[in-house]
C-alpha positions, 0 to 999 in steps of 0.5 A, spaced: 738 107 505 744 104 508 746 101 502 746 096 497 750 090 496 751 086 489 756 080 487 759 081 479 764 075 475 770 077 473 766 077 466 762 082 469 756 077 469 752 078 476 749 073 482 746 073 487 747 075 494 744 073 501 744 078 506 742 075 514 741 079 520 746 078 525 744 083 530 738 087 529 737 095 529 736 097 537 731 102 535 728 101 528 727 096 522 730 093 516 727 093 509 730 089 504 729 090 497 732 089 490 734 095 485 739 095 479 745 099 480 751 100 477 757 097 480 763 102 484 769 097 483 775 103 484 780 103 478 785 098 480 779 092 481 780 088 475 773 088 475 772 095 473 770 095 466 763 092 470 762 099 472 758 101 466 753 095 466 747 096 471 746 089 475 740 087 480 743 089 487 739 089 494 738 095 497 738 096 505 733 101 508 732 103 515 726 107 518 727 109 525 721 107 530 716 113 531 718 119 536 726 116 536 732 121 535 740 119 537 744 113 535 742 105 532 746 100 529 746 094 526 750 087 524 748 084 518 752 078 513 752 078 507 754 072 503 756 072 497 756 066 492 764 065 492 768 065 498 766 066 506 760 071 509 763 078 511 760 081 516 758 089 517 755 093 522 752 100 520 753 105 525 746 110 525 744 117 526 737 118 527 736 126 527 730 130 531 731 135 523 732 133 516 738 138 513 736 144 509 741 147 503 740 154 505 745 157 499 749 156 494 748 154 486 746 149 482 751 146 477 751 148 470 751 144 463 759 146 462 759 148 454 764 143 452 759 138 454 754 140 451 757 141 444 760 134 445 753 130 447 756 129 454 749 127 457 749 122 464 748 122 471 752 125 477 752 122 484 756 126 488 757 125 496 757 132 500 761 131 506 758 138 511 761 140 518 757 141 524 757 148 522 753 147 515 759 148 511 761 143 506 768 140 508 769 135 501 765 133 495 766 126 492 765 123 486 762 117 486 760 115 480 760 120 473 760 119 465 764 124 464 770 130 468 767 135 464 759 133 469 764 132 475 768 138 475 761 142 475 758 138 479 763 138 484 764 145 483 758 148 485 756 143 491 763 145 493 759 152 494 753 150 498 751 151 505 746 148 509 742 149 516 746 141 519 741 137 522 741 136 530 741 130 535 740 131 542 739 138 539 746 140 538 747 140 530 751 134 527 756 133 521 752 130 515 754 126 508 748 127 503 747 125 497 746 126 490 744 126 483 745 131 478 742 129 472 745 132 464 740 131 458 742 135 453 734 137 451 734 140 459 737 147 459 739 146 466 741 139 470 737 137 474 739 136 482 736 131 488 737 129 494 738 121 494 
């Protein structure tokens, strides 16, 4: 997934997007498809008390063309319905390996969380270097710091076998989601 684009009032009420293909990708192809997401407006958004209520989004998927490694792009516009287009290109890496987390832990339920109640989702960005090392974690979305500073803790820890292109290994950003419920001894981690 390239990522998902959605539109939200300043009443949190969402309407739909259109999304057109300006320049299409070299080396693959495009998917458009709806999902529901939370929106991600930053704190100083006047918007950002919509962040907590889930709204249809198009997700935009990409799949490389069998055999093909390397670079790709596309161009896309994305309409949305109060004010011009705005136009975007994404830059992207197809790899000849997927990456492999080879160490480092799991988060674990922070005590005061779950004497709390605190239960949720974590997404995180990992950032890693070419080496495997992990520069910077990102929180991007979760319902409590407690879940966020252990989540960020740990995958802070993690290393990984990068993936290659041309055969060299490359800097990668995976992401995650570490799911919290109180009625599971250990949260559950994925890749996204």
């Amino acid at each position: 997934m390239l990522g998902f684009w959605y539109w939200v009032s300043a009443e949190c009420e969402p309407r739909d997007v259109r999304i057109r293909i300006r320049e299409a990708p070299g080396h693959g192809t495009l998917r458009f498809a709806p999902i529901v997401e939370k929106p991600r407006f930053p704190k100083e958004s006047p918007r950002h008390d919509c962040n907590d209520k889930a709204v249809p989004a198009t997700a935009i998927h990409y799949q490389a063309e069998p055999g093909f490694s390397g670079p790709d792009r596309t161009t896309l516009e994305i309409q949305f319905p109060v004010g011009g287009p705005r136009t975007v290109t994404y830059n992207i890496s197809v790899w000849e390996t997927t990456p492999v987390r080879i160490n480092g832990t799991n988060p674990v339920y922070p005590q005061d969380a779950r004497r709390n109640a605190i239960e949720g989702k974590v997404i995180a960005w990992v950032h890693v270097d070419a080496d495997g090392g992990v520069r910077k974690v990102e929180i991007r979305d979760s319902p409590n710091p407690l879940l966020s500073g252990s989540v960020a803790e740990a995958l802070s820890q993690w290393t990984f076998r990068p993936p290659s292109m041309e055969g060299r290994p490359v800097a990668f950003v995976g992401e995650y989601s570490v799911v919290f419920k109180l009625t599971d001894p250990e949260p559950t981690t994925s890749r996204i």
